[in-house]
N, C-alpha and C positions, 0 to 999 in steps of 0.2 A: 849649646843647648844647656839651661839652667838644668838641673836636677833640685824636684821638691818631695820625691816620693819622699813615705813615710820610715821613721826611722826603724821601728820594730815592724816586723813582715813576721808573721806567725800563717800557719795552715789554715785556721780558721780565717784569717783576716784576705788571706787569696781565695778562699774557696769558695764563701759565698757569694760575693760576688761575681764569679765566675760561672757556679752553678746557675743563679738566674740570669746570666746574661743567655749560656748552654738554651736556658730554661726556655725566653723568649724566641731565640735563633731559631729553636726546633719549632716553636708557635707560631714563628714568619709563613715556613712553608705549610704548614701543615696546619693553621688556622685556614686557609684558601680550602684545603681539600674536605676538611669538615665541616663547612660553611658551604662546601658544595655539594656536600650530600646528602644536603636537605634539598640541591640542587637540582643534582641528576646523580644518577651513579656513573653515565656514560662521562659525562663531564670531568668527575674522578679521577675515570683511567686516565681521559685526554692530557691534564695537568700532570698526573704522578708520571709519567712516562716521560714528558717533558720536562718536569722536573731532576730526573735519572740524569737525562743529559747535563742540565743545569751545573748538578752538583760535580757533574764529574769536569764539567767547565772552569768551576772556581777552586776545586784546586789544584787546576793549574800555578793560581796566583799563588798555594803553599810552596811553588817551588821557592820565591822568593818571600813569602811571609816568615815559612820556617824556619829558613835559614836564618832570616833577619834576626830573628826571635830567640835562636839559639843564641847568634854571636852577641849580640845586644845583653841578654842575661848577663852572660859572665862579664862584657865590659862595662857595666855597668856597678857589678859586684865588685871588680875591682879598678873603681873610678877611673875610668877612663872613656870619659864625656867627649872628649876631642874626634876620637876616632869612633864613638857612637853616632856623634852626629854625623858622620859622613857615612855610616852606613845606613843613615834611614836615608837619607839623598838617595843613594843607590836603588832604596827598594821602592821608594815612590815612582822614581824615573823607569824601572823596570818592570811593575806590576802595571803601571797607566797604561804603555805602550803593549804590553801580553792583553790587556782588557779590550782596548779600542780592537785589535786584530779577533778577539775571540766575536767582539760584538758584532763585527762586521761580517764573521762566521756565520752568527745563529739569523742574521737578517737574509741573506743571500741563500741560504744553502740549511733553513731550520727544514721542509720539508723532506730531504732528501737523508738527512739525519734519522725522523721517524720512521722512513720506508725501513733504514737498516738496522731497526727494531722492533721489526714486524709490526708494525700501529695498524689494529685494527682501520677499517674503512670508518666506519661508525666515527669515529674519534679521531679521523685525521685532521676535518680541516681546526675544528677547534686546538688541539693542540698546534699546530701551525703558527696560528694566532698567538695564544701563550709563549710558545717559544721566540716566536721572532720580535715583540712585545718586551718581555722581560728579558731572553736573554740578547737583545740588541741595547738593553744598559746592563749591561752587566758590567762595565767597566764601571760602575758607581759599588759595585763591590768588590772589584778589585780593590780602589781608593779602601773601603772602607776595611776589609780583610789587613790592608797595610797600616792604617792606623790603629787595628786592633791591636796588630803583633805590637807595635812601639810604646802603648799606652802598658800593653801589661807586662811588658818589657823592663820600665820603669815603674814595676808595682800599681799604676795609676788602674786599678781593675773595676773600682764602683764608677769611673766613667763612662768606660764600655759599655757597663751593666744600664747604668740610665739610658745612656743611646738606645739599647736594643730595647728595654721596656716602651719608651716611646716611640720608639719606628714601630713595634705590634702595636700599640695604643690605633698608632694613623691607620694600621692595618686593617686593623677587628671593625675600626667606625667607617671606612670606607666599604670595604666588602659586606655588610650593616646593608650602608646605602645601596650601592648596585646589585645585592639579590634581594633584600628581605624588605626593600620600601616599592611603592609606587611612584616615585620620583619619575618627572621625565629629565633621565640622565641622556648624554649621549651615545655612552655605550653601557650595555649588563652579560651578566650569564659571564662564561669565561673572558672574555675581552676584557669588560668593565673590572674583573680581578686583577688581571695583568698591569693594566693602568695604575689598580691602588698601591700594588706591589712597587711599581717605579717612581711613584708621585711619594711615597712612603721614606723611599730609599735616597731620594734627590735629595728630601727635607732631613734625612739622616744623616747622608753626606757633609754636609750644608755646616750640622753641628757639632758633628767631630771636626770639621777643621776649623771652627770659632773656638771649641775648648784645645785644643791643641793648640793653639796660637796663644792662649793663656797659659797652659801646662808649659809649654815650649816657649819663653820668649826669646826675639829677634826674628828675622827675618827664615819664612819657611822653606826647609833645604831642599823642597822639588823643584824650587823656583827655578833653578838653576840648571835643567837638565845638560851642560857641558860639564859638566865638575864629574865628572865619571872616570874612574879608573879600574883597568882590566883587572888588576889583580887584586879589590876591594868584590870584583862584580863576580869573580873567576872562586873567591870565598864564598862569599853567600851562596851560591849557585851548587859548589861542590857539598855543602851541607844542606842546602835546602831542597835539591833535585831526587837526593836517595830518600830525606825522609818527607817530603812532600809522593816522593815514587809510590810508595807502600797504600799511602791514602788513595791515588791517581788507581794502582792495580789494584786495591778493591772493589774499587767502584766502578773500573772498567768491566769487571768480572760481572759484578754485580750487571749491572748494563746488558751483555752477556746473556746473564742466566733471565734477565728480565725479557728479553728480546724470547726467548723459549716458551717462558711463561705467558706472552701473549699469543702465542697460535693457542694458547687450553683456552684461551677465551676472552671475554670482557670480565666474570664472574671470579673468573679465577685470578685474572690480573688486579682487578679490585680486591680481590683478598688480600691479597700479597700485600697492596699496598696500606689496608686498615690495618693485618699485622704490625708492619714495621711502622706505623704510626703510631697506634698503641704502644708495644716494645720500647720505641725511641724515649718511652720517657724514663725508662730503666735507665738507657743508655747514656743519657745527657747527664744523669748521677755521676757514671761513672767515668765521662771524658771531664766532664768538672774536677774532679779530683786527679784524673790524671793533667789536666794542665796545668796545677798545684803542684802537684809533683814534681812535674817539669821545671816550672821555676823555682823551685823549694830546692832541687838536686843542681841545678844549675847553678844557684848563688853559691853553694855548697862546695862545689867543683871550683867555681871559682875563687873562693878564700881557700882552696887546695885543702878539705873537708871530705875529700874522695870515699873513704871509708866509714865516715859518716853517712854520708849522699847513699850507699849503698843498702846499710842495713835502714836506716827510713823508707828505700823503696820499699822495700821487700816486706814490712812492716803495713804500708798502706795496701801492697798490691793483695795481701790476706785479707784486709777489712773491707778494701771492695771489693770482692768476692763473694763476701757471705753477704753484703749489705744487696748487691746484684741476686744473687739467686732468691736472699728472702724477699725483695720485691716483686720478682718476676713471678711471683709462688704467689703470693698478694694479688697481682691483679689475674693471674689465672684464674683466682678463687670465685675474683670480682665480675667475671669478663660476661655472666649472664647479666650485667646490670653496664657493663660499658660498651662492651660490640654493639647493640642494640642504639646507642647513640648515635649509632652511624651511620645504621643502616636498617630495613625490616626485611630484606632479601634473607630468606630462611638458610639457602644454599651459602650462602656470604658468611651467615650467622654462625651456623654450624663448623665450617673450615676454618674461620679467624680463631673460633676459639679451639681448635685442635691445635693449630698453628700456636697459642699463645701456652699450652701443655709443655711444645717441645723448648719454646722459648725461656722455660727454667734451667734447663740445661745448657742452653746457645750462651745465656748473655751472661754468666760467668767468667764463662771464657772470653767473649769480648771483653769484660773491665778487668782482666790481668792480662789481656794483649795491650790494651789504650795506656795502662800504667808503664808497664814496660817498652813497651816503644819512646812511650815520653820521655823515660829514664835515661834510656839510652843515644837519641837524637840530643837530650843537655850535655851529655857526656861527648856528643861530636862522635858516635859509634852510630851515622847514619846508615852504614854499605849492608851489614847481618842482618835487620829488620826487613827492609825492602828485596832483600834476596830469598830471604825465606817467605815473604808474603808472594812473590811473585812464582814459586816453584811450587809452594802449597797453592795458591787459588789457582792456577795456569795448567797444573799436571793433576791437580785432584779436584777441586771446587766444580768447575766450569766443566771437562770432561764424565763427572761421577753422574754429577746433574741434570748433564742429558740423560746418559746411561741410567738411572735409576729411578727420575723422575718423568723422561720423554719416551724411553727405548720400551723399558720396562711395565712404563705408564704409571708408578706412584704419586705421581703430579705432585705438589707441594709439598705433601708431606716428606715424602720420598728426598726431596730436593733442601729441606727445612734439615732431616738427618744427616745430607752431605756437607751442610754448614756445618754443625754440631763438629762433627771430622776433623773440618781443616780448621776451625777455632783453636779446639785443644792441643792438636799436634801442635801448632803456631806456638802456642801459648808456654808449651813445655819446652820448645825449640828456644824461646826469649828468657825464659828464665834459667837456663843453661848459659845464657852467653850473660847473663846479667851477672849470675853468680863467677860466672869464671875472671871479671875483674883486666881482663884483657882490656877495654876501654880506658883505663885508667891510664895506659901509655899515652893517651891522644893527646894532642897540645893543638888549639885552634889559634890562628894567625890571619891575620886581616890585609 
């Protein structure tokens, strides 16, 4: 595997690229649901529920992207291309085979999934369609999730970032054509999205492995799925599986508390989901920086800079924070002039933006959890993250949230304040283990 990254790698020179890459990701899904609510609002729910599943689908593939991703930084930092390359072999051959098994999940068995997420009647068979549609290629995101981690791995980040500007590009102009023309298309309404979502991601596919064949020359290391060895797969996996776990148990949580919040309704489920549409754009600031970080503390670690890697985290996890709460305070301020964009359901209108009040509070806490997780996942301290994330959403998130938003009846709100809870505890819990320096013993081994 040549190495052509660039020689100086500065934070701004990762970040923006990364931020718009964040920027479009979150535009993939979440152009379909804006674009459909000029649609239907039922159609809304159908995909955002569907989509729940989705995500908590792909990452799976972080068990092996992140792993990939950690061990790849540091050998890379210190040139050791040899054994790089056979660990991208390893995560192509493992992420293809986890995608084909999931796809074959969401085709055979998507219906049976939304029943055990209470999907309204109203919205079942549409979502059905969606899910079994999109996620039956999902294996074209696996592929693409593993050439993400390899590309920014090796610094190469404004490539990803092209990819995903252009996969939204196919996006926006297809979902265009199947609601908003008179086209006699074959399919419209949610089907016809599903289609542009896979026809988008095929043709994305397609270009990450033409510029990776240029980035990477010689012969491409999935080719070969024999070349596998236990204790290269037994690495990736012991690094990738805790801090992939942590992403897997919030989103299962989440999943969870979304399955609750559809018996309050279609009304209230469509809040939920314009909330965290709106919100995510705070959010995607502050995962951009934290994947900066992560490879910034990583390279760091690896020229054995440990104590450096440290006080930098700790340095950004402050400045997104305040950068998080003053946004989230911005678009509160905004939110008569953006919920409205969504939607003119008065009841919708009203809850989003109460929802978007408490969300000054939440999403601080989220971008000093995303920093320090990342911090600590380069540092190969996967097991303390994923342990505290699964004892805080499992014993307080998911249980508080029925109790204070179902028992009690607070509905969203009620349930918006149990986030608040387990973010900050989280949040103080990681910056405790960050500061204690205990990761610094770790040595990772291929």
């Amino acid at each position: 595997m040549k190495e052509r990254a660039p020689k100086t790698v500065t934070f701004w020179f990762l970040f923006w690229p990364l931020l718009i890459e964040q920027f479009f990701q979150l535009l993939l899904g979440n152009v379909d649901i804006f674009m459909l609510s000029h649609y239907s609002d039922e159609s809304v729910s159908a995909v955002g529920l569907a989509n729940q599943l989705l995500v908590v689908a792909s990452l799976i593939f972080g068990f092996v992207s992140i792993g990939t991703s950690v061990i790849l930084v540091q050998l890379q930092a210190g040139q050791k291309l040899k054994q790089a390359s056979l660990v991208t072999n390893h995560a192509f051959v493992l992420n293809s085979i986890s995608g084909i098994l999931i796809s074959i999940v969401f085709v055979l068995f998507g219906e049976n999934l939304l029943r055990m997420m209470q999907a309204p009647v109203s919205i079942m068979e549409e979502g059905k369609i969606y899910l079994a549609i999109v996620g039956g290629s999902i294996v074209l995101q696996a592929l693409m999730a593993t050439l993400g981690a390899v590309f920014r791995s090796f610094n190469f980040v404004k490539e990803v970032m092209y990819i995903s500007v252009f996969i939204n590009i196919l996006n926006i102009i297809g979902n265009y054509l199947v609601l908003m023309t008179s086209l006699p298309l074959p399919v419209e309404g949610v089907e016809g999205v599903a289609y542009v979502t896979v026809i988008s991601r095929v043709v994305g596919t397609g270009v990450f492995i033409w510029l990776f064949l240029r980035r990477f020359k010689g012969k491409l290391p999935w080719v070969n799925p024999f070349l596998i060895k236990k204790e290269t797969t037994l690495s990736i996996l012991k690094l990738g599986i805790p801090s992939a776990g942590e992403h897997v148990s919030y989103n299962l949580s989440q999943t969870v508390i979304t399955g609750m919040i559809a018996l309050m309704g279609t009304v209230v489920l469509t809040t939920k989901i314009y909330t965290q549409t709106i919100s995510g754009f705070v959010f995607i600031i502050s995962f951009a920086i934290a994947q900066t970080t992560q490879l910034l503390v990583g390279r760091l670690i690896g020229e054995d800079k440990k104590e450096v890697g440290l006080n930098l985290s700790i340095k950004i996890m402050i400045r997104t924070l305040i950068i998080s709460f003053s946004l989230s305070f911005i678009i509160y301020g905004a939110a008569s002039f953006i919920v409205p964009i969504f939607t003119d359901n008065l009841d919708i209108l009203s809850l989003t933006t109460t929802l978007l009040f408490f969300s000054i509070f939440l999403e601080p806490a989220r971008a000093t959890n995303v920093v320090l997780i990342g911090s600590l996942n380069a540092a190969g301290d996967v097991r303390f993250p994923v342990i505290i994330g699964i004892l805080s959403m499992w014993v307080i998130c998911v249980p508080l949230s029925y109790v204070v938003g179902v028992y009690y009846g607070f509905g969203l709100v009620g349930i918006w304040l149990v986030f608040i809870l387990d973010e900050w505890l989280r949040a103080f819990l990681l910056l405790w283990r960050w500061k204690s320096r205990s990761w610094m013993k770790i040595v990772l081994r291929v």
